[in-house]
C-alpha positions as semicolon CSV with decimal commas, in nm:
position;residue;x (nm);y (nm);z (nm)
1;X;2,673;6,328;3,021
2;X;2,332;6,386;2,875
3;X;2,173;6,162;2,632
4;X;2,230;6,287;2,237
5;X;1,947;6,487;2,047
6;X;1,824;6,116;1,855
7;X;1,803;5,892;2,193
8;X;1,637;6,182;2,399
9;X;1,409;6,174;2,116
10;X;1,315;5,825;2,116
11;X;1,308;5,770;2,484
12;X;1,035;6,054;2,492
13;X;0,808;5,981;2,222
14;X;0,814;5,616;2,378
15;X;0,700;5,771;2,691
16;X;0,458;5,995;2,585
17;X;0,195;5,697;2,438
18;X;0,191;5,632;2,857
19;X;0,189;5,976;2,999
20;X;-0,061;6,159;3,178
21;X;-0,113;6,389;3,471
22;X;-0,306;6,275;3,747
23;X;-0,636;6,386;3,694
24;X;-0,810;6,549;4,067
25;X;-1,219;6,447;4,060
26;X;-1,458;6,689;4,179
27;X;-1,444;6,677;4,572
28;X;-1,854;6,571;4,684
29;X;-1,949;6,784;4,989
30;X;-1,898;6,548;5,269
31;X;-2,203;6,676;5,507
32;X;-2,455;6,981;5,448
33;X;-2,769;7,086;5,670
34;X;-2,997;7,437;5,699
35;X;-3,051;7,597;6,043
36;X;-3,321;7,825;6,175
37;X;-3,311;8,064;6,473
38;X;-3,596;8,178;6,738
39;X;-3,742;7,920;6,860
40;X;-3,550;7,660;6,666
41;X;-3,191;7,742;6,717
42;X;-3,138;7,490;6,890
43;X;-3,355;7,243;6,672
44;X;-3,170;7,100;6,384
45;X;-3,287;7,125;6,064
46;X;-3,172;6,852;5,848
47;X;-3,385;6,808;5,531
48;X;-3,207;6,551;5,258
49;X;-3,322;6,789;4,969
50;X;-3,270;7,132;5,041
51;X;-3,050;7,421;5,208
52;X;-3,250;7,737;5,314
53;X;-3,106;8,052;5,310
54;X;-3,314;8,348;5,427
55;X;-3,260;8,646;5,631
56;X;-3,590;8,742;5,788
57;X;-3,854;8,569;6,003
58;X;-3,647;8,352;6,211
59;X;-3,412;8,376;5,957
60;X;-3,188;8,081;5,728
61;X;-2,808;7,963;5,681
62;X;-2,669;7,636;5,580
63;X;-2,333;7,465;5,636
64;X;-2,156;7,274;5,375
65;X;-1,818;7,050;5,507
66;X;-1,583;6,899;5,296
67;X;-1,288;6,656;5,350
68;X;-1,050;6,757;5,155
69;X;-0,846;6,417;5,255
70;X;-0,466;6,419;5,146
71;X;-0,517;6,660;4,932
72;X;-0,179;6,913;4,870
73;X;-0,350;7,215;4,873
74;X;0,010;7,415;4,788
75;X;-0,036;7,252;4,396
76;X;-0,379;7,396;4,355
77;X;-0,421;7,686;4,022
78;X;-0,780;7,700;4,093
79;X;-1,055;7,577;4,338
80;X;-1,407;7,656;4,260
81;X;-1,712;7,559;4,488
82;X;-2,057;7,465;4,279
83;X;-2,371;7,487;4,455
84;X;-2,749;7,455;4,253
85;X;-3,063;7,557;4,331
86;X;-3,317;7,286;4,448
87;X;-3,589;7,549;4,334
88;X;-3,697;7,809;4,086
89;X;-3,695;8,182;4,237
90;X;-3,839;8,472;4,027
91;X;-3,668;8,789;4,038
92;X;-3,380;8,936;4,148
93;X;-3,203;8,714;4,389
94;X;-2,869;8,757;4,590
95;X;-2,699;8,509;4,870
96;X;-2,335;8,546;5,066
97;X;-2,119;8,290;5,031
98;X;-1,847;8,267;5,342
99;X;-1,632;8,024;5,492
100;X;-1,536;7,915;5,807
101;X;-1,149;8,024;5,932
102;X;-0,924;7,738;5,937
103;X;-0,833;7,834;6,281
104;X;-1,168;7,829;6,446
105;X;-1,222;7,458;6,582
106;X;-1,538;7,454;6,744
107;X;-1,778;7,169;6,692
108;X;-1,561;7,074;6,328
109;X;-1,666;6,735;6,384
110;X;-2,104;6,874;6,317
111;X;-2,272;6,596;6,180
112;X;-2,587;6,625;5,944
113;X;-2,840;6,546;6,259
114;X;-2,697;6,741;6,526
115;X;-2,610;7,066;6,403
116;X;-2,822;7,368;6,527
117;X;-2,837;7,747;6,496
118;X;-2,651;7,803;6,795
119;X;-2,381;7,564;6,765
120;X;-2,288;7,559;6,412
121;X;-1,893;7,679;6,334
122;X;-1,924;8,040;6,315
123;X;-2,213;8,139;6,358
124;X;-2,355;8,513;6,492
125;X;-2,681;8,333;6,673
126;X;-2,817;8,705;6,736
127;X;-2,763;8,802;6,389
128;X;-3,052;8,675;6,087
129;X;-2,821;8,681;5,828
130;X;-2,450;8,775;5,921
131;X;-2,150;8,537;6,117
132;X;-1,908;8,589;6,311
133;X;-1,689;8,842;6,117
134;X;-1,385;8,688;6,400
135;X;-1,436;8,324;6,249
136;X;-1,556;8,371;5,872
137;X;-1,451;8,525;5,620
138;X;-1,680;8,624;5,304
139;X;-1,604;8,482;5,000
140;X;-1,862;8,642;4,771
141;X;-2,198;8,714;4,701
142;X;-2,438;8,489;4,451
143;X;-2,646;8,711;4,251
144;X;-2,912;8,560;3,958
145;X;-3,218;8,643;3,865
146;X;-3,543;8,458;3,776
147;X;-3,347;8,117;3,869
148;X;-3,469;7,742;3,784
149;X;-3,449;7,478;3,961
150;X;-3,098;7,312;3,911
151;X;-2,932;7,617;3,819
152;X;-2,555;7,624;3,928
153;X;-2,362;7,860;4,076
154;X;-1,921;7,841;4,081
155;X;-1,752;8,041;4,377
156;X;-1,388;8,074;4,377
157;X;-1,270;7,891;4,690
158;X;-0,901;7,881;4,643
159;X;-0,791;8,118;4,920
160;X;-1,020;7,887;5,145
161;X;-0,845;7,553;5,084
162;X;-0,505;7,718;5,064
163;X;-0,546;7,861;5,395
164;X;-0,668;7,516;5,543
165;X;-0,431;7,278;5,698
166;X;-0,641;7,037;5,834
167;X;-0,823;6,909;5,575
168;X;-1,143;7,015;5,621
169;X;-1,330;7,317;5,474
170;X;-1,682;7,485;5,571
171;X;-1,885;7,714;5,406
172;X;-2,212;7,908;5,483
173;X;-2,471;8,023;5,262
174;X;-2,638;8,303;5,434
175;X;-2,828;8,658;5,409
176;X;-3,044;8,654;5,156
177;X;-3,337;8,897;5,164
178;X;-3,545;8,600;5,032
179;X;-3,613;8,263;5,099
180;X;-3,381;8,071;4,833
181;X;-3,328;7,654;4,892
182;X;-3,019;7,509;4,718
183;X;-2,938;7,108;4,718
184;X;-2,791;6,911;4,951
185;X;-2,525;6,662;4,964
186;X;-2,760;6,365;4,919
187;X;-2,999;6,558;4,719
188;X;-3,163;6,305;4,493
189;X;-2,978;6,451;4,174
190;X;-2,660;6,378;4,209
191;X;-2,532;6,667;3,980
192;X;-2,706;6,939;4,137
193;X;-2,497;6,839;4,460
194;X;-2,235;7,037;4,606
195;X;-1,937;7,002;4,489
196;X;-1,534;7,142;4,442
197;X;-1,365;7,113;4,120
198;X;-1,009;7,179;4,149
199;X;-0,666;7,212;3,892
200;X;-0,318;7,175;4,007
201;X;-0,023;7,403;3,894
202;X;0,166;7,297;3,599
203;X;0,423;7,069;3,740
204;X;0,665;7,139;3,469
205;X;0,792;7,485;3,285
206;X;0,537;7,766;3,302
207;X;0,475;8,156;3,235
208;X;0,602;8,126;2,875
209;X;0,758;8,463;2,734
210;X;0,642;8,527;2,452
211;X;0,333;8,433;2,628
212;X;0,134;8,195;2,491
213;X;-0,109;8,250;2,206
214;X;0,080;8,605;2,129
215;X;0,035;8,778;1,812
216;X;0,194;9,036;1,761
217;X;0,516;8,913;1,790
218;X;0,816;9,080;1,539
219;X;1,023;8,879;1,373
220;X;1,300;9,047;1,545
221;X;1,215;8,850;1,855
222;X;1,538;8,747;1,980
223;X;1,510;8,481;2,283
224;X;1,259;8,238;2,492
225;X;1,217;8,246;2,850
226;X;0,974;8,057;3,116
227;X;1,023;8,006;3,504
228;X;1,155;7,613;3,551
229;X;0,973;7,432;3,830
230;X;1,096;7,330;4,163
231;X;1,356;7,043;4,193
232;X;1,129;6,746;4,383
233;X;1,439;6,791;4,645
234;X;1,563;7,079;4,702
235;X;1,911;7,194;4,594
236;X;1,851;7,014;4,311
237;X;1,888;7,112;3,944
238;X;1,664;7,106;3,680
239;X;1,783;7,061;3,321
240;X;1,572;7,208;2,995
241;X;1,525;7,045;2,675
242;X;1,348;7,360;2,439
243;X;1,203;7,208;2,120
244;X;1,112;7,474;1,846
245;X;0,947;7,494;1,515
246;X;0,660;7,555;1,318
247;X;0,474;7,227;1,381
248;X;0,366;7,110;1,700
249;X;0,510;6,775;1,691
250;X;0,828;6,723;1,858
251;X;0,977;6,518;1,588
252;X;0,898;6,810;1,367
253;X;1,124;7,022;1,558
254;X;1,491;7,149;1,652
255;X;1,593;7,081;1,958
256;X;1,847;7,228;2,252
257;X;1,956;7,048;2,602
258;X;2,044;7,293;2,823
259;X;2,268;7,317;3,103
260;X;2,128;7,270;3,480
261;X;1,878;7,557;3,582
262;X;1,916;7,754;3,257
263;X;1,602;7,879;3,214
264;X;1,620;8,100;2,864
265;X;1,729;8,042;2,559
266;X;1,892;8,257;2,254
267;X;1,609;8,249;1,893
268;X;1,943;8,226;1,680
269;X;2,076;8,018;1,394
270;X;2,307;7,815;1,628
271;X;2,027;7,684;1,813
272;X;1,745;7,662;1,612
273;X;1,886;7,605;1,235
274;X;1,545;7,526;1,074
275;X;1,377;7,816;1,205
276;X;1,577;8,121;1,251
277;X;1,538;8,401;1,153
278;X;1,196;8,399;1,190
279;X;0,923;8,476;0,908
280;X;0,667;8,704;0,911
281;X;0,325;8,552;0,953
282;X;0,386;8,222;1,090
283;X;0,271;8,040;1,392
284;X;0,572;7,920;1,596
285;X;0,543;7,618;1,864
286;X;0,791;7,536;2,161
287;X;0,815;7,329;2,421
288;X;0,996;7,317;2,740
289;X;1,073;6,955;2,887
290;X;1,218;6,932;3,232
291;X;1,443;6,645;3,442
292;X;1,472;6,609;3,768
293;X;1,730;6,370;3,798
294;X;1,586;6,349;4,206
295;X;1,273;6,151;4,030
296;X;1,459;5,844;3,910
297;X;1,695;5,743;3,616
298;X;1,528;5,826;3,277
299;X;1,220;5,852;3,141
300;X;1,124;5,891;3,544
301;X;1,306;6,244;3,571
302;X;1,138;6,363;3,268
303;X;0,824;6,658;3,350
304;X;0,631;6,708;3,015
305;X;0,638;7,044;2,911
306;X;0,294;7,237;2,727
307;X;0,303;7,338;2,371
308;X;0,308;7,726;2,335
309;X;0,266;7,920;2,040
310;X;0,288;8,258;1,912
311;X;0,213;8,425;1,579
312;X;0,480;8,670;1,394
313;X;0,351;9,011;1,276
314;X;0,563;9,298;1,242
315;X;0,273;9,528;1,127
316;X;0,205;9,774;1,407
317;X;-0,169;9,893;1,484
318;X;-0,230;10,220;1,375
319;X;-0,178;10,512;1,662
320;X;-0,501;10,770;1,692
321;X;-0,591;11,070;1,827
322;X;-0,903;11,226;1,800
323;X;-0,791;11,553;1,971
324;X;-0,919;11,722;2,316
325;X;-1,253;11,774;2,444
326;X;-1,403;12,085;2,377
327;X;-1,685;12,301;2,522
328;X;-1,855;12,575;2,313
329;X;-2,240;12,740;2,262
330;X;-2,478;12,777;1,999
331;X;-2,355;13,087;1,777
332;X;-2,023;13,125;1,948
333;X;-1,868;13,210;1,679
334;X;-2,137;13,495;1,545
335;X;-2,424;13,270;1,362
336;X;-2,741;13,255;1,605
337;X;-2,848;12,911;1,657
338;X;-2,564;12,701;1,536
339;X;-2,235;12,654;1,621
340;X;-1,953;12,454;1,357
341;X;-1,749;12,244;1,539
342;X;-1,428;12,143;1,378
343;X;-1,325;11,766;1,424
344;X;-0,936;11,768;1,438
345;X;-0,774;11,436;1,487
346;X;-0,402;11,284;1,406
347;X;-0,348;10,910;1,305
348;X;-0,004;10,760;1,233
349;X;0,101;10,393;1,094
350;X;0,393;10,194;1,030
351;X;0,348;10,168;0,628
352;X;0,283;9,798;0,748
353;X;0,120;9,521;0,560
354;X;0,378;9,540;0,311
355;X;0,275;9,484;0,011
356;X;0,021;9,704;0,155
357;X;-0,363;9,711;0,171
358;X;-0,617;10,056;0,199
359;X;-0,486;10,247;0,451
360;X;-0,829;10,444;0,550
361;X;-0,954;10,702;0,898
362;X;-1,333;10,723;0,965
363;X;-1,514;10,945;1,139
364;X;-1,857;10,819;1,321
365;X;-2,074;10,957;1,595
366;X;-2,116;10,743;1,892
367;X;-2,470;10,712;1,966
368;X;-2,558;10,862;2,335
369;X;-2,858;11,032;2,272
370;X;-2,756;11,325;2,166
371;X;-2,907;11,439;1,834
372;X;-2,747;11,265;1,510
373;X;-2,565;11,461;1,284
374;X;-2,402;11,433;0,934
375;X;-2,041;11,425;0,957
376;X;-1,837;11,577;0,618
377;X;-1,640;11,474;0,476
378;X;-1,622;11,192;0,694
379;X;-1,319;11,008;0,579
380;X;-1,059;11,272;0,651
381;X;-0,885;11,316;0,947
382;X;-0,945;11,718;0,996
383;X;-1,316;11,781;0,950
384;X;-1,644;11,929;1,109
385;X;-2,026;11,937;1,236
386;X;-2,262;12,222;1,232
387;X;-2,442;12,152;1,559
388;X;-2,789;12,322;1,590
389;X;-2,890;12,193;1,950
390;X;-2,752;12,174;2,293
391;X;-2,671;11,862;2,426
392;X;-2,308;11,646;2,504
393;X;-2,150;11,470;2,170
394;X;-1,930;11,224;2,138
395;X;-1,721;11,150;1,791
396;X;-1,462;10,802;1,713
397;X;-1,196;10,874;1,439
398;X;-1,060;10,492;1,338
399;X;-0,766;10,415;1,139
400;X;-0,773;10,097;0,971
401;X;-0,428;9,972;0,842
402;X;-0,633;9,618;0,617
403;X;-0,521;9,423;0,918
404;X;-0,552;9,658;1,264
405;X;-0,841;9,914;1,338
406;X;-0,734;10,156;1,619
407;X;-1,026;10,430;1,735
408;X;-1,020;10,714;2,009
409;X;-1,313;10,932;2,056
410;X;-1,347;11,318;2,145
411;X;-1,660;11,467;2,333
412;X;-1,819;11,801;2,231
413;X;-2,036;11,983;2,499
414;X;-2,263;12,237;2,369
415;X;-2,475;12,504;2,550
416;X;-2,699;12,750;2,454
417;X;-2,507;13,021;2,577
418;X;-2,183;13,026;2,766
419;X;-2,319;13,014;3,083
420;X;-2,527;12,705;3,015
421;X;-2,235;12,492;2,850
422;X;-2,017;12,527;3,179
423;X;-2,278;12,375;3,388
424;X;-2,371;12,094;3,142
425;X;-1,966;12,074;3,080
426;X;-1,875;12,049;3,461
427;X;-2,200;11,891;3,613
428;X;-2,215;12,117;3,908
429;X;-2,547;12,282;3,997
430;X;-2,602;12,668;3,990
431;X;-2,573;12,879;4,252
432;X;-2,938;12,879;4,480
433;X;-2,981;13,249;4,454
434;X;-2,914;13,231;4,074
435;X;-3,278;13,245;4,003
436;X;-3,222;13,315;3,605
437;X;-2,916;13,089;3,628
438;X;-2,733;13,336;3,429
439;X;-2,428;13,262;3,635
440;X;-2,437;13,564;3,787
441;X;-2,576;13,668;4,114
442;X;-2,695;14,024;4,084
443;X;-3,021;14,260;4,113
444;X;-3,220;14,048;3,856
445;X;-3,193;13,758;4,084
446;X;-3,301;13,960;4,354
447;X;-3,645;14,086;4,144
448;X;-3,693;13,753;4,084
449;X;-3,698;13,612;4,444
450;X;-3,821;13,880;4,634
451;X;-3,924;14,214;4,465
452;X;-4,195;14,078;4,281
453;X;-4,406;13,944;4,618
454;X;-4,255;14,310;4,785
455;X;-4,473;14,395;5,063
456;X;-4,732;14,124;5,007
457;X;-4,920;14,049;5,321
458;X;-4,999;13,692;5,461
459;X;-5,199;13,805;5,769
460;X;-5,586;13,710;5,701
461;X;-5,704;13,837;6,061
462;X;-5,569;14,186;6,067
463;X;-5,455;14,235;5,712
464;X;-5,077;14,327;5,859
465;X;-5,249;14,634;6,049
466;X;-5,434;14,796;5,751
């Protein structure tokens, strides 16, 4: 028998004022060093301030090793690596970042004073800037420009660390087309050291629907779901206590237990007296407490839940269309030199605020250098232009409801003759032997090309036999 709405209550808000999740400190690099090839490979290159990465001369890499220690590397949300610069680099700038495969074992043990170009983990020794595609694996590519000394740079190493299983992690700065130097491990500023900042999964209830911060949510919205966690042994069965109101404090809130492994729950009356139905325009919080009765005898089974929220609004954005693209030429349609081009577009709403505000459209030309031009009327849906050059045009028609703006956008092409607007329309280039581009292939081209130099003569010692 579970414990009754009041006790759960009390038992939770006791253990709350000692709760917290274990918080997981940035992991410090545990080693880092630069190598060099040529006639150093097999020199090694420690230096306690700096990391060279260069891929020219006798080119630049540097290792960085972590221990990752006990950590559970299945719990992990994110992972990001944080290297800085140790030195200001003008201009554009651009590094790989890869790591060594978990399943490549050679010389893992590389200390700061013996590691060398031709022995560090992965390593393509005949190769400047690039590894062993067989025992890396590229992560990304840092790219900055005019950098300072102490900038910092976050790489998302989570597929690294989840792929590891023996607690240790290398990475490799290499191939740059520039000599760049980031900090070491024991660089003398602590912060600008290498490190990995990593977040667990939520241990308890998670991927809220509604999702969380929603807000467009109707009031019609008839049920809560989530995904429960795993039982700490398995076979075991979590139960659900879902707290709802309008208030983020429990105490402020209704309040369900649910049966083992139920993992939705019904917005109704029944359950949520206080609350339902729901009103229009209102922030509603919830929050999904777990047991596992596998962690201990209350308060130890308990797994605190997050507050969600979402925000009612059964007012619908606006729906627009500003109507299909359209190609045409200057005095298509008899005038010489202009062409009207009519600007047909359909909105739709909801009727939605209610009481409602100005429901308004609005026609504007998007600026992309085309020549501006005087819309009118402006503020209707069906309108037009009188375009007087060629050139490609782009129009937005927006609908604005007082509370949602919704805008699509049409593109006009205009030539100066028919010929002319299918080219600029499609892209594609004429024809070679259209030498008028006219679109048309014919005798004229041929004048053009070749009649007019007919029978000239290019031979200066015998004048072609005159």
């Amino acid at each position: 028998m579970r414990a009754s709405k009041v006790c759960v209550l009390f038992v939770i808000m006791c253990f709350l004022g000692g709760y917290m999740w274990a918080n997981i400190p940035p992991i410090p690099a545990e080693v880092s060093c630069r190598t060099e090839g040529g006639t150093r490979a097999d020199e090694n290159r420690s230096d306690s301030s700096k990391l060279s990465v260069r891929a020219s001369s006798n080119g630049g890499k540097s290792w960085i090793k972590f221990n990752l220690g006990d950590l559970d590397v299945g719990s992990l949300e994110t992972a990001m690596l944080t290297v800085s610069l140790h030195e200001g680099k003008d201009g554009n700038q651009r590094c790989d970042v890869s790591y060594v495969n978990d399943d490549y074992r050679e010389n893992i043990d590389w200390g700061e004073r013996d590691i060398t170009w031709n022995n560090a983990p992965g390593n393509n020794p005949d190769d400047l800037g690039l590894l062993d595609p067989t025992q890396t694996t590229l992560l990304t590519t840092i790219e900055f420009t005019d950098g300072m000394a102490g900038d910092s740079f976050d790489i998302d190493v989570l597929e690294a660390l989840q792929n590891d299983t023996d607690g240790i992690v290398q990475f490799v700065l290499h191939n740059s087309p520039n000599l760049l130097n980031f900090s070491t491990h024991d660089h003398d500023v602590e912060a600008q050291r290498p490190v990995i900042n990593v977040t667990e999964r939520l241990k308890g209830a998670r991927n809220p629907i509604p999702a969380h911060r929603a807000n467009t949510i109707p009031t019609s919205l008839s049920a809560l779901s989530w995904t429960n966690p795993d039982p700490n042994t398995p076979g075991n069965s979590i139960f659900c206590d879902v707290y709802f109101g309008t208030d983020p404090n429990r105490m402020q809130m209704d309040i369900v237990m649910l049966d083992a492994d139920v993992s939705s729950i019904e917005l109704s009356a029944a359950n949520f007296p206080s609350f339902v139905p729901l009103a229009n325009r209102t922030t509603y919080y919830w929050i999904v407490d777990c047991h596992d009765p596998s962690l201990g005898e209350p308060p130890a089974d308990l797994i605190l839940g997050s507050t969600w929220n979402f925000y009612t609004n059964n007012n619908d954005a606006p729906i627009v269309d500003a109507g299909p693209d359209q190609v045409a030429w200057l005095g298509m349609s008899g005038t010489p030199g202009q062409e009207v081009i009519l600007l047909e577009g359909v909105t739709s709403d909801d009727g939605l605020p209610n009481p409602p505000g100005a429901y308004t459209v609005q026609w504007t030309q998007v600026a992309n250098g085309a020549p501006g031009l005087t819309i009118s009327p402006d503020n209707t849906e069906t309108t037009s232009v009188t375009i007087r050059a060629r050139g490609t045009y782009e129009f937005m028609l927006t609908a604005d409801d007082s509370e949602w703006q919704t805008s699509d956008t049409v593109q006009i092409v205009v030539g100066d003759n028919p010929c002319d607007a299918s080219h600029l329309n499609t892209g594609d280039p004429y024809n070679a032997a259209d030498q008028n581009e006219d679109c048309i292939v014919d005798l004229e081209d041929f004048v053009a090309l070749i009649a007019v130099n007919w029978l000239d003569c290019t031979d200066v010692l015998t004048g072609c036999g005159n």
